[in-house]
C-alpha positions in Angstrom: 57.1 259.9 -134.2 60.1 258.9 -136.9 61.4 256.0 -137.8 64.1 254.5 -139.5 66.5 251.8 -140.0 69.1 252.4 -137.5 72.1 250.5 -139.4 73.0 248.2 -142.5 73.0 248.9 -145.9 69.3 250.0 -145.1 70.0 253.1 -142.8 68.4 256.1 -143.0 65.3 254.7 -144.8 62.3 255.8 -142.8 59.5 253.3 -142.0 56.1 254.1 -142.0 54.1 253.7 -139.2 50.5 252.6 -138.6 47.9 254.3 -136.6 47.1 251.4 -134.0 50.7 250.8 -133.8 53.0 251.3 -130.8 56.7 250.9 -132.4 60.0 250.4 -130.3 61.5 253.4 -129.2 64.5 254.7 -131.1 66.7 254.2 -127.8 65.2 250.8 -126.7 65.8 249.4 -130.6 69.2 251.0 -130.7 69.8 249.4 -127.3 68.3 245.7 -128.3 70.3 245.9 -131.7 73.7 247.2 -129.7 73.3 244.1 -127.2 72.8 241.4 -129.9 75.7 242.6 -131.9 77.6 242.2 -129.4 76.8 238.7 -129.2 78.8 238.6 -132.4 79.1 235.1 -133.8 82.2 233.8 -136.2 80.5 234.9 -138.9 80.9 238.5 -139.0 78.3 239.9 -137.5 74.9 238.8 -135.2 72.6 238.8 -138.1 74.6 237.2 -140.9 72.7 234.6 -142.3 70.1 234.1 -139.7 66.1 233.4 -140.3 64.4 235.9 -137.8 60.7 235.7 -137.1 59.5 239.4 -136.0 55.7 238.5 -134.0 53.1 241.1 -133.6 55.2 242.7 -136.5 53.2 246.2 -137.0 55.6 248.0 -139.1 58.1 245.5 -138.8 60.8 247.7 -137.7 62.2 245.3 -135.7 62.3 242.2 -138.6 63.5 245.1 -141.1 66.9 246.3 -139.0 67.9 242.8 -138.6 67.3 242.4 -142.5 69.5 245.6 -143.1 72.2 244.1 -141.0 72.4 241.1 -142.8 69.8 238.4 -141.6 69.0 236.0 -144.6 65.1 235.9 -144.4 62.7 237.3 -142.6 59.2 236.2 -140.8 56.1 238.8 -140.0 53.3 237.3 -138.3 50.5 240.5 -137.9 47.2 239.6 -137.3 45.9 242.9 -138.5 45.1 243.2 -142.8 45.4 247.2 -142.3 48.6 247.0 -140.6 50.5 244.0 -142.6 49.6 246.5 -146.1 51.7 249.1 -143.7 54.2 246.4 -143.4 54.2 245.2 -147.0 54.8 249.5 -148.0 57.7 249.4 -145.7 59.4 246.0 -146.9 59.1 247.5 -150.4 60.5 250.4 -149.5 63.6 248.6 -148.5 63.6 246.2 -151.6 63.9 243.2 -149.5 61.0 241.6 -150.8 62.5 238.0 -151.8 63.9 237.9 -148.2 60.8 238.1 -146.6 57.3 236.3 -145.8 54.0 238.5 -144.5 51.8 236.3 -142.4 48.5 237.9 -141.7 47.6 236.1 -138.6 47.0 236.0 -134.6 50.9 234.5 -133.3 48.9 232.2 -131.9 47.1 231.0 -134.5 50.0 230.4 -136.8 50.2 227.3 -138.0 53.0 224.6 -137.9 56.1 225.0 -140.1 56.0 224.1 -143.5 59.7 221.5 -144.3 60.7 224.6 -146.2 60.7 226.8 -143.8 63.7 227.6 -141.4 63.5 226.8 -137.8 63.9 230.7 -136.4 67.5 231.6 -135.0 66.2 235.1 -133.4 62.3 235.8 -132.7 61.5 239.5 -131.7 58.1 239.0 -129.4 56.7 242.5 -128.5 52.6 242.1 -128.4 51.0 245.1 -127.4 51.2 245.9 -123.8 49.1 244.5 -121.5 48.0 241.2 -123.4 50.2 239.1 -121.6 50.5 236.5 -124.3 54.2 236.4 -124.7 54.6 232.8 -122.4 51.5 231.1 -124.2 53.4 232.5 -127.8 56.4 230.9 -126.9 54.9 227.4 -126.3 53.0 227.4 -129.1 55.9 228.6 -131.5 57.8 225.6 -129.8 55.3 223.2 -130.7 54.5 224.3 -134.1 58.3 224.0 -135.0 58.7 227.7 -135.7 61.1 227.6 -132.6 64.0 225.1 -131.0 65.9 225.6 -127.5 68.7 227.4 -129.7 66.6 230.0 -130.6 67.5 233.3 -129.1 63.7 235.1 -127.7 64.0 238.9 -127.4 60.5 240.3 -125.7 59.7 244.0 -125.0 56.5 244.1 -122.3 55.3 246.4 -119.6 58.1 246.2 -117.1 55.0 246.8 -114.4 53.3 243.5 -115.4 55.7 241.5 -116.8 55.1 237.9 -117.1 56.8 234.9 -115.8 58.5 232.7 -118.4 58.7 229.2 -117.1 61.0 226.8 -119.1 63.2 230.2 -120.7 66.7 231.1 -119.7 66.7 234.6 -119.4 70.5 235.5 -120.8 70.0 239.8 -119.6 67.3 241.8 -118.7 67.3 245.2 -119.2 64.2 248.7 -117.9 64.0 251.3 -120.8 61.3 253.4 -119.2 58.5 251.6 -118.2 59.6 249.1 -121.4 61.3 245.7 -120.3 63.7 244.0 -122.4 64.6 240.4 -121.9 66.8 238.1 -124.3 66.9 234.7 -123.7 66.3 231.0 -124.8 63.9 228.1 -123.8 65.5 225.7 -121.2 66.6 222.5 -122.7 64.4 219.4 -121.8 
């Protein structure tokens, strides 16, 4: 399997991939990129400017495209040391290197933000299938500050065992396959 950046001043540029890895399909990424564009803000474009926090990175193909489309900085939380070098390699390869952070831990195990770090406008959440950890990722993102009820939560699961989100606002909802895409934000308090 290949791939690449999709669009930005970044496409073209193929990714590497790890073994254990199990990436976003071309069509489902293209799809997921296509409906958040068309979100388009006042500012130009989706991404302009915004701090995006890519979970259960792997090769951070997800993190990367919004980078190439203009995000500002960029969060990768893997919990695998193999995998994040994969991620590093790929970061590199797109010279974004001052626009990102590597963290090399279980999402939920990450620790609270840091005052100098952004509050996340966008965070991709797309654990391996099956794991079923996307509701108790949320809450704890929430509480460790990573996360606010702007925050806009994109999650690819199983669309066979999806999982119930309670306190999220589910904004579309989309079956690529047996893939299910799901954009949305918590509810507010």
């Amino acid at each position: 399997m290949e791939l690449r950046i999709v669009s930005g001043h970044a496409k073209g540029i193929r990714l590497e991939i790890p073994e254990t890895v199990r990436p976003t399909r071309a069509r489902l990424r293209q799809s997921l990129f296509d409906i958040l564009e068309s979100l388009e803000s006042e500012r130009g474009t989706f991404f302009f400017g915004r701090v995006v926090l890519d979970c259960f990175a792997g090769s951070g193909a997800l993190g990367l495209e919004a980078l190439s489309r203009g995000a500002a900085h960029a969060y990768f939380v893997e919990s695998s040391r193999e995998v994040a070098y994969t991620l590093r390699e790929n970061i590199r390869k797109l010279g974004v290197e001052g626009s990102t952070t590597v963290i090399c831990t279980e999402a939920r195990f990450l620790k609270k933000r840091r005052n100098g770090d952004a509050v996340c406008d966008v965070v991709f959440l797309d654990p391996p299938y099956g794991q079923g950890s996307i509701p108790r990722t949320m809450e704890h993102l929430f509480f460790r500050g990573w996360i606010s009820p702007d925050t806009l939560l994109v999650t690819e699961e199983n669309a066979g065992r999806s999982s119930e989100f309670p306190q999220y606002q589910e904004i579309i909802s989309r079956n690529y396959g047996n893939s299910l895409l799901r954009i949305g934000r918590l509810a507010a308090a």
